[in-house]
DRENBA-515645 format. One line per 8 residues: number of its first residue (from 1); their letters; for each residue x, y negated, z negated of C-alpha. Coordinates in steps of 0.5 Angstrom, whole numbers. Layout:
REM DRENBA-515645
NUM	a	X:Y:Z ~ ... $
//
This chain:
REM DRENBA-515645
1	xxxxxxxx	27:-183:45 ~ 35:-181:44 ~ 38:-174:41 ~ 43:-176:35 ~ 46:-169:33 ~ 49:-169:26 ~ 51:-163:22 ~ 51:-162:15 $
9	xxxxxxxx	52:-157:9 ~ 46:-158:6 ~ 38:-160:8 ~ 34:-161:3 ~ 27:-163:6 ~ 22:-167:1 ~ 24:-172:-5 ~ 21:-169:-10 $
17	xxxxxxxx	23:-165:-16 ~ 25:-159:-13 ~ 30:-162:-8 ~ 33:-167:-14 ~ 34:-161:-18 ~ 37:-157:-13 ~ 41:-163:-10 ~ 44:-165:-16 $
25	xxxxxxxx	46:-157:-18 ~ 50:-157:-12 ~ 52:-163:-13 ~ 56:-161:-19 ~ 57:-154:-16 ~ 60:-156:-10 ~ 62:-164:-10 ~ 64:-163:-3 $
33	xxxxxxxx	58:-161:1 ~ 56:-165:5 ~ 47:-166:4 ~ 42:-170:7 ~ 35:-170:5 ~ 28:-172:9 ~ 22:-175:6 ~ 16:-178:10 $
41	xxxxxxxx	14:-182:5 ~ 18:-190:3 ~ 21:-188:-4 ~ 22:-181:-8 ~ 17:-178:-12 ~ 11:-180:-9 ~ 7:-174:-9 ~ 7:-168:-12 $
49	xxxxxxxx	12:-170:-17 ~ 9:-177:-18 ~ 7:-179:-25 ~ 0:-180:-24 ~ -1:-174:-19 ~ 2:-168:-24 ~ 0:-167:-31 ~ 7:-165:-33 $
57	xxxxxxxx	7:-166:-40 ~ 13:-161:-40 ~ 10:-154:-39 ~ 13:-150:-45 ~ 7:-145:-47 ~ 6:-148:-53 ~ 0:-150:-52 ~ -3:-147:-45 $
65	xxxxxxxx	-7:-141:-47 ~ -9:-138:-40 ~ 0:-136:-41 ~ -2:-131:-47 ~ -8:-126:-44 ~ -12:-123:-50 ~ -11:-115:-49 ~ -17:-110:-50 $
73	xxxxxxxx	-15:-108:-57 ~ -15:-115:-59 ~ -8:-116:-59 ~ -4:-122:-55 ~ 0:-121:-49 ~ 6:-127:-49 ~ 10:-124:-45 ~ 9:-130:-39 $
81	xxxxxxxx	9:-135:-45 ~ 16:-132:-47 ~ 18:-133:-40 ~ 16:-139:-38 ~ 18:-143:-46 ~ 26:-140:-43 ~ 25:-143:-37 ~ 23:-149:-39 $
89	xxxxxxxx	29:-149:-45 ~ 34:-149:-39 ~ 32:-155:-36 ~ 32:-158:-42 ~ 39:-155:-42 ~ 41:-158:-36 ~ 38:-165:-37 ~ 41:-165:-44 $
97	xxxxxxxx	48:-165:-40 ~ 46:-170:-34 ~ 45:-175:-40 ~ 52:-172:-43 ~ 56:-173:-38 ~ 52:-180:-36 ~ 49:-179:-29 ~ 43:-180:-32 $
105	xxxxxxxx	41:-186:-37 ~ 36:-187:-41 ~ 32:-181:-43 ~ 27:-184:-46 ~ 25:-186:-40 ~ 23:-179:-37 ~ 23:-174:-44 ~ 19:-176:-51 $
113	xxxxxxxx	18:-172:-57 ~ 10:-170:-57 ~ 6:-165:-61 ~ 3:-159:-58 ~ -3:-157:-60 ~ -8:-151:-57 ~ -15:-152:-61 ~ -21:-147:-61 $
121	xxxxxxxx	-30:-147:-64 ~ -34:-140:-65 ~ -31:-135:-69 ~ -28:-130:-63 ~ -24:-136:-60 ~ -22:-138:-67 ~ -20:-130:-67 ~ -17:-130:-61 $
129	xxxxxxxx	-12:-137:-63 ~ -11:-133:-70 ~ -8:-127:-67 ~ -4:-132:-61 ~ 0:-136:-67 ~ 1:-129:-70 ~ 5:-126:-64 ~ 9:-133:-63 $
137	xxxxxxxx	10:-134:-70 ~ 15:-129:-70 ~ 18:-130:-64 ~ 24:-136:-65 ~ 21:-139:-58 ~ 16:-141:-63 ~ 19:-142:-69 ~ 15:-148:-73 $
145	xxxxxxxx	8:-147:-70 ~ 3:-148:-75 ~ -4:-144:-75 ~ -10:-148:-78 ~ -18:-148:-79 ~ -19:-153:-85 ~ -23:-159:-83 ~ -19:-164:-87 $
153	xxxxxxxx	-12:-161:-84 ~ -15:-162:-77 ~ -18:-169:-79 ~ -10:-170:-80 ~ -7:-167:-73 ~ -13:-170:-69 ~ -17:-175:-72 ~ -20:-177:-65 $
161	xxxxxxxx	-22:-171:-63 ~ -26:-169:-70 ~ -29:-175:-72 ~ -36:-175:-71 ~ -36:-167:-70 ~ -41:-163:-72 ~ -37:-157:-75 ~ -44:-152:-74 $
169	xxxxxxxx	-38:-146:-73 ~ -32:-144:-73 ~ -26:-149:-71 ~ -18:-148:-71 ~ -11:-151:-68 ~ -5:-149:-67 ~ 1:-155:-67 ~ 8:-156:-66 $
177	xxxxxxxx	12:-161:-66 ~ 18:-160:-62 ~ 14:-160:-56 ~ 15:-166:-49 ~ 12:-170:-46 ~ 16:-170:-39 ~ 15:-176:-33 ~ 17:-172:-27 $
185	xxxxxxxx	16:-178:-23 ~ 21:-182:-27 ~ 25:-176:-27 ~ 25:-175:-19 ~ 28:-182:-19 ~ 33:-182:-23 ~ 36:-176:-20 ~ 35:-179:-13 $
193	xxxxxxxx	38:-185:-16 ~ 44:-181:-19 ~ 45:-177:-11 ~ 46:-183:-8 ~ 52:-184:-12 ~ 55:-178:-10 ~ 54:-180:-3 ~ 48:-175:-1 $
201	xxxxxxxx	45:-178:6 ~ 38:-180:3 ~ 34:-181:9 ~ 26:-184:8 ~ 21:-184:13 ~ 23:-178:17 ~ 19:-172:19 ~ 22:-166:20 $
209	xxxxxxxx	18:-164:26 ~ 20:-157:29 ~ 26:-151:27 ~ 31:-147:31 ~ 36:-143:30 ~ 42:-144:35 ~ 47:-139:37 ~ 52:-140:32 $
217	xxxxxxxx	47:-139:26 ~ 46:-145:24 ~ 39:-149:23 ~ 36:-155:28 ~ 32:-160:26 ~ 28:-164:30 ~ 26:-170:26 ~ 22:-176:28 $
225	xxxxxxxx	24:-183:25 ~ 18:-187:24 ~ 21:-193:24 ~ 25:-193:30 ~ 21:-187:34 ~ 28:-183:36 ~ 28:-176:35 ~ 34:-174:32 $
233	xxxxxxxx	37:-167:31 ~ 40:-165:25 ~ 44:-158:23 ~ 46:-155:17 ~ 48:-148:14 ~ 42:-148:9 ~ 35:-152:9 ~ 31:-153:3 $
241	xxxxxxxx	24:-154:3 ~ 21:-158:-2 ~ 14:-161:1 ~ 10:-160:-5 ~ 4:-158:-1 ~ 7:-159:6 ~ 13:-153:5 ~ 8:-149:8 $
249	xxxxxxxx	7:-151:15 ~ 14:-152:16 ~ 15:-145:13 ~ 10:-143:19 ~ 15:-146:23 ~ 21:-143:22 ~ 18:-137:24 ~ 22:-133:20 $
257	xxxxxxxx	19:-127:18 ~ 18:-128:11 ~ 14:-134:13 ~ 9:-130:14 ~ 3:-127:12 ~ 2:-132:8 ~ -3:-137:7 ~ -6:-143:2 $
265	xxxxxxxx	-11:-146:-1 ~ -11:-153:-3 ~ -15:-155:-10 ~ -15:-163:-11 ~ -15:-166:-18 ~ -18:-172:-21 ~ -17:-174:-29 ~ -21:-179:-33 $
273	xxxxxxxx	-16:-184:-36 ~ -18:-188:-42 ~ -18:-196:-41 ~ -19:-197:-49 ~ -11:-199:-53 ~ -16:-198:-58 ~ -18:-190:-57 ~ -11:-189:-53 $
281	xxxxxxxx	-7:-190:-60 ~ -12:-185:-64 ~ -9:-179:-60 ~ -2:-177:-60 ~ 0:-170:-57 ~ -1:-165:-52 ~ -8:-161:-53 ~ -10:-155:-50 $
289	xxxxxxxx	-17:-152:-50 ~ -20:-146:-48 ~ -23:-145:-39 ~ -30:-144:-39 ~ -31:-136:-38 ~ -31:-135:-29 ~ -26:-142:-29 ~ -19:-140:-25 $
297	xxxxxxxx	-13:-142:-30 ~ -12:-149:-26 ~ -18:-152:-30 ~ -16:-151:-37 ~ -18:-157:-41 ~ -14:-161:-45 ~ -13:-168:-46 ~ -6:-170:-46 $
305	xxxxxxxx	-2:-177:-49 ~ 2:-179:-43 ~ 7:-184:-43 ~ 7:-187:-36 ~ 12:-194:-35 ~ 14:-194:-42 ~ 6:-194:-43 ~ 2:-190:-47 $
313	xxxxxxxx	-4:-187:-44 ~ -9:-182:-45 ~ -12:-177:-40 ~ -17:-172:-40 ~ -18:-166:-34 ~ -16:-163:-30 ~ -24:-164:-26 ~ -22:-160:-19 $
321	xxxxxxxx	-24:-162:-12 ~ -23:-161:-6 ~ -21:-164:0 ~ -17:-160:6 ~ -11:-164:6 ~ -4:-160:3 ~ -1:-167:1 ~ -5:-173:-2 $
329	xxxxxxxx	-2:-176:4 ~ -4:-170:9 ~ -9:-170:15 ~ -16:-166:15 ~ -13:-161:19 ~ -8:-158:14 ~ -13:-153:12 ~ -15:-150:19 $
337	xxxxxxxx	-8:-152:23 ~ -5:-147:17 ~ -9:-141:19 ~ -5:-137:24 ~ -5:-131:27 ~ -1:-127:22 ~ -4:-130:17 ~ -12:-129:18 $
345	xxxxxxxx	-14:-122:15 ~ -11:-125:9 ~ -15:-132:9 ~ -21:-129:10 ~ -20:-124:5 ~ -19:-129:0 ~ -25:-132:2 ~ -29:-126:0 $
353	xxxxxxxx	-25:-125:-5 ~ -26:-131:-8 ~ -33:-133:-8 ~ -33:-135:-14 ~ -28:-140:-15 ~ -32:-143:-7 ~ -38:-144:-12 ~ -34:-147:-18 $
361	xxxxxxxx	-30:-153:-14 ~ -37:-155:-11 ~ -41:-155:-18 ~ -33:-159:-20 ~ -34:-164:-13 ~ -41:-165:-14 ~ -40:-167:-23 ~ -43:-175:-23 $
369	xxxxxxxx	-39:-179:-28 ~ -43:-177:-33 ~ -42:-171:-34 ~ -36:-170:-34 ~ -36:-175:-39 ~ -40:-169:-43 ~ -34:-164:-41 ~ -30:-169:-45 $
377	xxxxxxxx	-35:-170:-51 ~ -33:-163:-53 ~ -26:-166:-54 ~ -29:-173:-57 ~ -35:-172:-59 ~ -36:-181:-59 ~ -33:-182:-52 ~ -36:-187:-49 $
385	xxxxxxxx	-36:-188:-41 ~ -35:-195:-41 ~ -28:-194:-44 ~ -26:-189:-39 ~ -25:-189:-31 ~ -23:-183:-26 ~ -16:-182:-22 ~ -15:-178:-16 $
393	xxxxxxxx	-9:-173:-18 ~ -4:-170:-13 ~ -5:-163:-9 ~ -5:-158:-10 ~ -3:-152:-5 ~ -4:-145:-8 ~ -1:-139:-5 ~ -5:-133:-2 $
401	xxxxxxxx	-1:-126:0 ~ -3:-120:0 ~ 1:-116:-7 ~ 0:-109:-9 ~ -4:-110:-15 ~ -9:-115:-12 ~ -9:-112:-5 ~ -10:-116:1 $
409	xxxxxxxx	-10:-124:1 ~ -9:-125:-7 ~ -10:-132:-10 ~ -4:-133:-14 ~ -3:-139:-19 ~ 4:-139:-19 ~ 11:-142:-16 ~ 13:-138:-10 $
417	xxxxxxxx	21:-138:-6 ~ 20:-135:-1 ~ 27:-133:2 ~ 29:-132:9 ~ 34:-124:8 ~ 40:-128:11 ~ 39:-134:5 ~ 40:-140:10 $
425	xxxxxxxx	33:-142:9 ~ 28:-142:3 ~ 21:-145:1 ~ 19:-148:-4 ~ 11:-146:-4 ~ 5:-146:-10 ~ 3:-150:-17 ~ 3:-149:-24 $
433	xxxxxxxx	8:-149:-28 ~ 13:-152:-22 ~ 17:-158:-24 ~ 18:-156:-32 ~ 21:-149:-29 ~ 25:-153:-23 ~ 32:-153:-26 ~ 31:-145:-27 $
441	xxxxxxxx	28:-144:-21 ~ 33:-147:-17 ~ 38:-143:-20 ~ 34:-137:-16 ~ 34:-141:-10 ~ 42:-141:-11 ~ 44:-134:-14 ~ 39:-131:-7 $
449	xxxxxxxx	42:-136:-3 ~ 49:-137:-4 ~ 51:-129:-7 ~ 58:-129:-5 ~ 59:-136:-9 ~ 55:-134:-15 ~ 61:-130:-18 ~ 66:-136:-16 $
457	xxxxxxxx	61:-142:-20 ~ 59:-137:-26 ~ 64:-142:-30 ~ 61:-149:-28 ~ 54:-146:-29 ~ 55:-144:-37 ~ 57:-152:-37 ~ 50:-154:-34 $
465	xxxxxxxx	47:-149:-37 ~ 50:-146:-44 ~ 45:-140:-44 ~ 46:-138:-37 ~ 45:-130:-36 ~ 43:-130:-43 ~ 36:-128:-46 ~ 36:-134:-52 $
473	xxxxxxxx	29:-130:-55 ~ 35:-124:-56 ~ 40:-130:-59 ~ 37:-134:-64 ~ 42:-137:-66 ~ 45:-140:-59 ~ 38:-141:-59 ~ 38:-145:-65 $
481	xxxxxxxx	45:-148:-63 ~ 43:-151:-56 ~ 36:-154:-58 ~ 39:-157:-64 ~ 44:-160:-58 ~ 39:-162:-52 ~ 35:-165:-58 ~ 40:-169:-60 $
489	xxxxxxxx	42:-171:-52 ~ 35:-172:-51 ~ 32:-176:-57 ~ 28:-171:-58 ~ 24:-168:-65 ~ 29:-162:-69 ~ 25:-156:-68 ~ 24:-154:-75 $
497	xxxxxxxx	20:-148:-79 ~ 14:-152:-82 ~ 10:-147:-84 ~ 14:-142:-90 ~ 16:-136:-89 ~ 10:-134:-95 ~ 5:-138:-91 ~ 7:-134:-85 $
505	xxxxxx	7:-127:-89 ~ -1:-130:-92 ~ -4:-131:-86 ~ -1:-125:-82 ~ -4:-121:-88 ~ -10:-125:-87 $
//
């Protein structure tokens, strides 16, 4: 074993979407800092990020119905659905520019205009979906979603879905046409690609194995090269890690106190995709059911047109799992090797606290094919089992802390950055909505972590992002502005009013 001691600006460890993301920010930002990345695996995308691994269809809340909450007075709360659409508006922004100044080609390769469409049976859900297009409708987020419960208009949207179904009560959809489908693993390449150019130090089959601070500030990585077997030290300013599942033990070894107290837990998926062309081009848009009563948020069904290698495909799930890997590539002692001293109180808390998702992922684990074909019948009542096979999804860690509002070893369902105070390292931790929100949340990683640059880049980032500290829903016509653009540079369908203003106003009235 040999020590080679390099130093850097930046490390960014994972090549997934984060680190692309981050990586291709700075690199128009600061075009002369030096960044070398790690990955375990042979190529970028493999994991989290990787197309058949993720559902990432473009995560807006257009559609996703656990992002509006239904209120005791009936009312919808949309707060968390204005939140995340904005987000994702700005990565949309920021692709819109990579494409522009052509750093990037292709778009369609990565980006598609698809509809999003939410869809409810029983007359309190149908309710419940009326008063969720009500409180949209009015927001120009939102602009152009359309509300339905005829037959006939739904046999028009999503005719596989309702043909053969027995309509014994009430039934309704929600459609928008100016939603995505996105294919992050294509996309993660593609900026991987753009970041060679740029001169970044992409280095596969390397395992960042054990952190140090060294005297003067800096960070020391011990990484293991799996080809040659040498231990090598690398040093930067800042370290970024992006593992996906992975960012928690790396984060546990830096041994920064923010790191701690923090434990995961880990959620495979499995989805069923559709082998028949035939069903495939019966079905084109994004649709999103309702979680059965008790389910967690991750297993919201929908069944999702997806377009992987310039192919289209249909996909219906998430069925959850389990397994104690952290990474699809990961060991079985993931789960337990994570379980520290720090971190124990608040794993056993979640334990007892979420009993009810432990008993929910064995009855998922232990579902034969067909019943899962059954869950799927509720979406298409004639499916048939031979037209249909299972795939194994990526990994998902979800994040356990202890917060204020749910008490010791809380279980979120979100996307954490923990931050070291001094801002020389960040971590990357949990799940939905992730890669849809990247750009803005590699905005946050940048403001915490550089704040003494973020005056001087201020500029250069309302070029990247033209709606940079600004809120688009309290400017609709800069909101009208930059989607016309995006759409433009990224081949995407115009965000139109389709639904009239008298037909708005009746059916509020209703």
């Amino acid at each position: 074993m040999t020590n080679r001691a390099t130093k850097t600006d930046v490390i960014l460890i994972g090549a997934g979407i984060m680190s692309a993301t981050l990586g291709a920010l700075l690199k128009e930002l600061v075009p002369e800092w030096e960044i070398t990345v790690f990955e375990k695996l042979d190529n970028p995308g493999e994991e989290s990020s990787n197309e058949w691994n993720n559902a990432g269809t473009g995560h807006a809340a257009l559609c996703e119905l656990n992002y509006t909450v239904e209120k005791k007075d009936g009312s919808v709360d949309i707060s968390k659905a204005i939140q995340i659409n904005q987000q994702f508006q700005v990565s949309l922004q920021f692709w819109s520019y990579l494409v522009n100044k052509k750093l990037i080609k292709q778009p369609h390769d990565f980006i598609r205009p698809l509809p999003h469409m939410s869809l409810v049976q029983g007359e309190q859900d149908v309710t419940f979906l009326k008063n969720r297009f009500k409180a949209l409708s009015n927001n120009p987020l939102f602009r152009g979603m359309e509300f339905s419960e005829d037959p006939n208009k739904l046999k028009e949207w999503i005719p596989l879905v309702m043909q053969d179904r027995a309509l014994n009560e009430p039934i309704a959809a929600t459609k928008i046409d100016s939603g995505t489908d996105v294919n992050f693993g294509a996309l993660t390449r593609m900026l991987f690609n753009h970041l060679k150019t740029t001169n970044v130090d992409i280095r596969y089959r390397h395992s960042v194995e054990d952190f140090k601070r060294t005297n003067d500030g800096l960070w020391e990585l011990k990484v293991w090269n799996m080809d040659t077997g040498e231990i090598e030290r690398h040093r930067a300013k800042f370290v970024f890690i992006g593992a996906g599942g992975g960012s928690l033990h790396l984060l546990q070894k830096t041994g920064i106190p923010e790191g701690k107290h923090i434990g995961g837990f880990p959620v495979s998926g499995l989805f069923m995709v559709c082998n028949n062309p035939f069903v495939v081009e019966r079905h084109h848009g994004k649709l999103y059911g309702k979680a059965k009563v008790g389910a967690p948020p991750m297993s919201v069904p929908h069944l999702d047109t997806r377009y992987i290698d310039n192919k289209k495909s249909l996909l219906f799930g998430p069925f959850a799992g389990f397994s104690p890997k952290f990474l699809k590539t990961g060991s079985n002692l993931d789960l337990i090797t994570s379980v520290k001293p720090n971190n124990l109180l608040t794993m056993l808390a979640a334990g007892a606290k979420e009993m009810s998702l432990t008993k929910y992922l064995i009855q998922q684990v232990m579902l034969t094919k067909e019943q899962r074909m059954e869950e799927l019948r509720e979406f298409i009542p004639n499916a048939k089992s031979e037209d249909w096979d299972l795939v194994v999804a990526g990994q998902r860690v979800q994040v356990i802390k202890d917060t204020e509002a749910g008490g010791k070893g809380t279980l979120q369902f979100g996307t954490e950055v923990i931050t070291a105070s001094d801002g020389s390292i960040a971590a990357l931790l949990g799940a939905s909505p992730g890669a849809s929100t990247a750009v803005q949340v590699m905005l946050e990683v940048i403001t915490k972590c550089f704040p003494d640059h973020v005056s001087e880049w201020e500029p250069k980032l309302k070029e990247l992002i033209p709606s940079y500290g600004v809120s688009l829903m309290d400017n609709p016509t800069l909101l009208e502005e930059i989607q016309t653009s995006t759409a433009k540079a990224l081949g995407l369908a115009p965000n139109k009013q389709t639904t009239t203003k008298k037909e708005t106003r009746v059916l509020q009235e209703a």
